[in-house]
C-alpha positions in Angstrom: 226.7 66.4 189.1 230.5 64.9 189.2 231.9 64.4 185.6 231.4 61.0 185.1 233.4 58.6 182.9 230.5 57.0 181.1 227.1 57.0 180.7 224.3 54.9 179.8 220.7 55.5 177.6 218.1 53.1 177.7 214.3 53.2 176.0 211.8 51.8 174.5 211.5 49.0 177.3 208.0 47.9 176.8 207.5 46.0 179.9 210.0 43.6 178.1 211.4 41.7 181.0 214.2 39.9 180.2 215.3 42.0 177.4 215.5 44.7 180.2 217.8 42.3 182.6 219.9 41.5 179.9 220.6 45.2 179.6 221.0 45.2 183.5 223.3 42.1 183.5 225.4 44.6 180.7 225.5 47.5 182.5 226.4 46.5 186.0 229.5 45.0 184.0 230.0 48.4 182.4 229.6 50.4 185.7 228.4 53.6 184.2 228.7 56.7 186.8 224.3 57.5 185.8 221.9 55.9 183.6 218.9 57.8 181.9 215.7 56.2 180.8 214.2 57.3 177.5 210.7 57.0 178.1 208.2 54.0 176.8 208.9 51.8 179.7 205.8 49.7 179.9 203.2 48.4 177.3 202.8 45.6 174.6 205.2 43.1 176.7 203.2 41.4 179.5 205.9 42.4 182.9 204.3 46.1 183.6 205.0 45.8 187.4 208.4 44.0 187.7 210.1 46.5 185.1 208.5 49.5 186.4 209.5 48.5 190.2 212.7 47.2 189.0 213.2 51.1 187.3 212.3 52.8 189.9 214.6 50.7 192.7 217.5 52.1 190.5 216.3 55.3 190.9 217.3 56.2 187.7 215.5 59.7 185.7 213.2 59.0 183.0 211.4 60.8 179.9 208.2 60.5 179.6 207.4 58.5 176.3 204.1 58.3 174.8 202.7 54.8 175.7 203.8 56.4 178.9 201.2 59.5 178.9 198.7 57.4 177.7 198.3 55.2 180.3 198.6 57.6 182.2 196.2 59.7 180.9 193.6 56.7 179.8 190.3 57.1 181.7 190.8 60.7 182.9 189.5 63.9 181.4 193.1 64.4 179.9 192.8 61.3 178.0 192.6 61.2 174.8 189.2 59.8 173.6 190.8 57.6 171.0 192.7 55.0 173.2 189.3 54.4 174.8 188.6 51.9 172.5 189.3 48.9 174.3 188.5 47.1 170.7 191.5 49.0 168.6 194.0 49.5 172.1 193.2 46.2 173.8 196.6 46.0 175.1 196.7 49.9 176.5 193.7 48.4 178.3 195.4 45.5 179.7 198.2 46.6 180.5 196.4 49.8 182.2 194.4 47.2 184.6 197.5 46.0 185.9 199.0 49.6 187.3 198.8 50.8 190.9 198.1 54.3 191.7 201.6 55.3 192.8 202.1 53.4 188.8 200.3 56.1 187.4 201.1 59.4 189.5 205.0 57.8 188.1 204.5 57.7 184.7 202.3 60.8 185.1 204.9 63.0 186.9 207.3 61.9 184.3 209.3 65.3 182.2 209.4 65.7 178.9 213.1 66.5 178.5 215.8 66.3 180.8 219.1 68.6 180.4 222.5 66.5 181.6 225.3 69.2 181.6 228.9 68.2 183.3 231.6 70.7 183.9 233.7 71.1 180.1 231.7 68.8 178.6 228.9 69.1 175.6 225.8 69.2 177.3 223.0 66.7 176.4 219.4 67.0 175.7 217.4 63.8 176.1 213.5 63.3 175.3 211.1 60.6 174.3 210.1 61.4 170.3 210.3 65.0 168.7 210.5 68.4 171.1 206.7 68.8 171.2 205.7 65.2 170.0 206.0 62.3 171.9 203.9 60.3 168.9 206.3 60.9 166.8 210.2 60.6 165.9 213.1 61.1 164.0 213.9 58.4 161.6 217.9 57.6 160.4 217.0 58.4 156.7 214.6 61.6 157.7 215.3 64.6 155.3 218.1 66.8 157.2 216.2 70.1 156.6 213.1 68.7 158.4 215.1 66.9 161.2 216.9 70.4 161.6 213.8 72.5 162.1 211.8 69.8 164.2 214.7 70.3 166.7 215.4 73.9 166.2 214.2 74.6 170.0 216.9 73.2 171.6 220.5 74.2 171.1 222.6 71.4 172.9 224.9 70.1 171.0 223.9 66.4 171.3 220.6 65.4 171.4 219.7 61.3 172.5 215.8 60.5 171.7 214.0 56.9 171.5 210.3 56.3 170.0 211.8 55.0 166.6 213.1 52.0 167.9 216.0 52.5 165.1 219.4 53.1 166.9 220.9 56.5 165.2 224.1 58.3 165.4 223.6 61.3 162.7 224.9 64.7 162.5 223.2 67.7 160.8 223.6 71.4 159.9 222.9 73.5 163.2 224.5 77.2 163.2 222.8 78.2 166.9 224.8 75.0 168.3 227.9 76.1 169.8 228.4 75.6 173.3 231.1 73.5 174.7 231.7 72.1 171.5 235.2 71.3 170.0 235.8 73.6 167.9 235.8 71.3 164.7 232.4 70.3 165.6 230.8 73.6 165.7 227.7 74.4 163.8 226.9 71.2 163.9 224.2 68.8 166.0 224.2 65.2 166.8 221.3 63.0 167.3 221.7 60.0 169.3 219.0 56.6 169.6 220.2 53.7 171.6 217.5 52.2 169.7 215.1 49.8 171.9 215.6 47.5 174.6 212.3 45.6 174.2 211.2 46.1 170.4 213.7 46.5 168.2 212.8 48.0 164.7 216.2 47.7 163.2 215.8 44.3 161.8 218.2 43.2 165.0 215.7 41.7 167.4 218.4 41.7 170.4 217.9 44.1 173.2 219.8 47.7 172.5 221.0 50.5 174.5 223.9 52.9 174.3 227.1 54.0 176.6 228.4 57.5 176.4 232.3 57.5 177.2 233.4 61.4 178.2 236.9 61.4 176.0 239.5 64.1 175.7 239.5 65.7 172.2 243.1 68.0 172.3 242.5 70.0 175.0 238.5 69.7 174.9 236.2 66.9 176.2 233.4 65.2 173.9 230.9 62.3 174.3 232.5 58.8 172.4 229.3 56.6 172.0 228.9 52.8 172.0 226.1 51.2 170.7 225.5 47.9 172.6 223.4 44.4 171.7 222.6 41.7 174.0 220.5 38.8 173.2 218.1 37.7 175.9 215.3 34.5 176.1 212.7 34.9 173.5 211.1 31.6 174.3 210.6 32.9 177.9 208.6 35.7 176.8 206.3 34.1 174.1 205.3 31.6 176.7 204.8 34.5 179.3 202.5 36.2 176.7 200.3 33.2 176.8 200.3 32.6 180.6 200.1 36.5 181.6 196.6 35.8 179.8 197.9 38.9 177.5 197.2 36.8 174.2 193.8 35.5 175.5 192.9 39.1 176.9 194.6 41.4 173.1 194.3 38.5 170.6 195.8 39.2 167.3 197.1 42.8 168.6 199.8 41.0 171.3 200.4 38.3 168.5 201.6 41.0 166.1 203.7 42.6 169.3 205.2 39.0 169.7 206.3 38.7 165.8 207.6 42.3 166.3 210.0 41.4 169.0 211.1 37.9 167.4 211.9 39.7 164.0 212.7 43.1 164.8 210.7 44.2 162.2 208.6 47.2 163.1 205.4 45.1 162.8 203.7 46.4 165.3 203.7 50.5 164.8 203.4 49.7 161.3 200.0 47.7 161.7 199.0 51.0 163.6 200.1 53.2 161.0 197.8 51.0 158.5 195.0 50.6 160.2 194.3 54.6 161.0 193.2 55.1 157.5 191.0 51.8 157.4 187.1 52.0 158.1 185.8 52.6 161.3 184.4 48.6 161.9 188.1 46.9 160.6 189.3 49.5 162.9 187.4 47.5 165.9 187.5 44.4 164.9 191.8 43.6 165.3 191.4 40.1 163.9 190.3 40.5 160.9 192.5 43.9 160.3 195.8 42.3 161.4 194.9 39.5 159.0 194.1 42.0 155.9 197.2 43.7 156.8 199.1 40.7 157.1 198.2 39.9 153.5 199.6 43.0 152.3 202.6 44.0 154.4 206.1 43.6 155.5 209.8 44.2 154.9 208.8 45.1 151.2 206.3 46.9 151.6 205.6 49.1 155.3 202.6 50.9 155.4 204.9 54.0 157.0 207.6 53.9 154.0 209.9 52.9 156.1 
C-alpha cells in the first residue's frame, strides 16, 4: 500500500442509515487515501440492505464484529443455540430475515483482524472487541494491567477496536511494543475507538468515527488522530423504525434500541447485560423485562458498572 496522508475508522454502524451517510457526507469532504470498517455493521437499526450494499460499493475492508458472526452464524450448526430464541433476540431474527445469501457468505467471510502497515510508519492492528472475543471490549476506565494482558498477542504499536461504543484514545505499559515507534513512545501501546457511528454509548448521541493523519515526529512518522461528530436526522429514523415494521415485528427490544440512539446512553447492551442473570420466563417475555429494568436502571445505576 502507498503511504497515505490520512486515514479513516468507522464501526459500530448498526444498520443506522443516516448516521452512516452523515459519516459519508464527512468523509468524502476529508478525502482520506483508505477507510477501514470496524465490524458490527448491521443490526438493531432497521436499513440492513442499503448500509451493507452501500459498504460494500466502497469496497472498503471490514472486521468482523459480533452482531456480525451471529447473523451469520444464526440457523446453522455453527450458531450458537442462544440467539435462537426469537423471544429474547427478536431483532437478530428480524433483521436476519431481511439478508440475501451473498449478505451472509459477506459478513461470514469477514477476518477477525486486519494488519495496516505503511513504509516508516507505526503499523496498526484493527479488530472488532478483544483479540479472541468479539463479545467483549475494552472500556476507557478498564484497569491497565488487565487491558495490557487482554492484548498481549499483538505487538503493534497502535491498536483501533469498536464493540464499546465509547470513543478511546489511551496508552498503556507494553515493553514487546517497539517497532517503528518514535523513540519517546517506546514501551508503550495505544488503543484507539472511533467510538460508534449508529449507537453511541458516550452520552453523545451524534454519529462518530475517527481520521488518522500520518505526521512527521523529528525525523520519524506517527499516526495524529482526530475524533469526529456529526449529527444526522433522528426523527427520520424513529419513524423508519415504525414503518420498517421493526417495532411491530421486536416490540419493547427495538424501542430500547431507539432510546439508545436518541440518548446515547448504552441502554441497549446494558438491558442485555441485565437480563442474562434474570429467570428463564422474564428472559422470553421482553415486555415485561424491559419494563422491570426500566424501573431500576440508567445513567445512575448500569447493570454493567459502567
Amino acid at each position: 500500500m502507498k503511504r497515505p496522508v490520512r486515514l479513516a475508522f468507522l464501526g459500530d454502524i448498526h444498520g443506522n442509515l443516516p448516521a452512516l451517510e452523515s459519516v459519508l457526507a464527512d468523509i468524502d469532504k476529508q478525502r482520506p487515501d483508505a477507510v477501514f470498517l470496524l465490524g458490527d455493521l448491521i443490526n438493531r437499526c432497521p436499513w440492513t440492505l442499503d448500509v451493507l450494499d452501500l459498504l460494500r460499493q466502497r469496497e472498503w475492508l471490514s472486521v468482523q464484529g459480533n452482531h456480525d458472526l451471529v447473523l451469520a452464524q444464526l440457523n446453522t450448526p455453527d450458531g450458537s443455540p442462544i440467539f435462537d430464541n426469537r423471544s429474547r433476540f427478536p431483532n437478530i431474527h428480524w433483521t436476519w430475515q431481511q439478508l440475501r445469501p451473498q449478505d451472509l457468505s459477506y459478513l461470514r467471510h469477514l477476518p477477525h483482524d486486519l494488519l495496516i502497515e505503511i513504509e516508516g510508519a507505526p503499523p496498526l492492528r484493527l479488530f472488532h472487541g478483544l483479540p479472541d472475543n468479539p463479545f467483549a471490549g475494552i472500556v476507557p476506565n478498564a484497569d491497565e494491567g488487565s487491558v495490557a494482558s487482554q492484548v498481549a498477542v499483538y505487538d503493534e504499536p497502535i491498536l483501533i477496536c469498536g464493540h464499546t461504543h465509547q470513543p478511546m484514545d489511551r496508552t498503556i505499559t507494553a515493553p514487546h511494543s517497539t517497532a517503528h515507534v518514535p523513540a519517546s513512545q517506546r514501551g508503550r501501546q495505544r488503543i484507539l475507538n472511533p467510538g460508534s457511528v449508529g449507537m453511541p454509548y458516550n452520552g453523545d448521541p451524534r454519529a462518530h468515527y475517527l481520521l488518522l493523519d500520518l505526521v512527521r515526529e523529528n525525523v520519524q512518522l506517527d499516526w495524529q488522530p482526530r475524533f469526529q461528530r456529526l449529527a444526522f436526522d433522528f426523527e427520520r429514523v424513529a419513524r423508519t423504525f415504525h414503518s420498517s415494521g421493526l417495532v411491530e415485528s421486536s416490540g419493547a427490544i427495538a424501542k430500547l434500541n431507539l432510546r439508545t440512539i436518541k440518548d446515547g446512553q448504552p441502554w441497549a447492551s446494558d438491558y442485555q447485560q441485565w437480563v442474562r442473570n434474570q429467570p428463564h420466563e422474564l428472559r422470553s417475555d421482553p415486555e415485561a423485562a424491559v419494563d422491570l429494568y426500566l424501573q431500576t436502571h440508567g445513567p445512575s445505576q448500569w447493570a454493567f458498572g459502567g
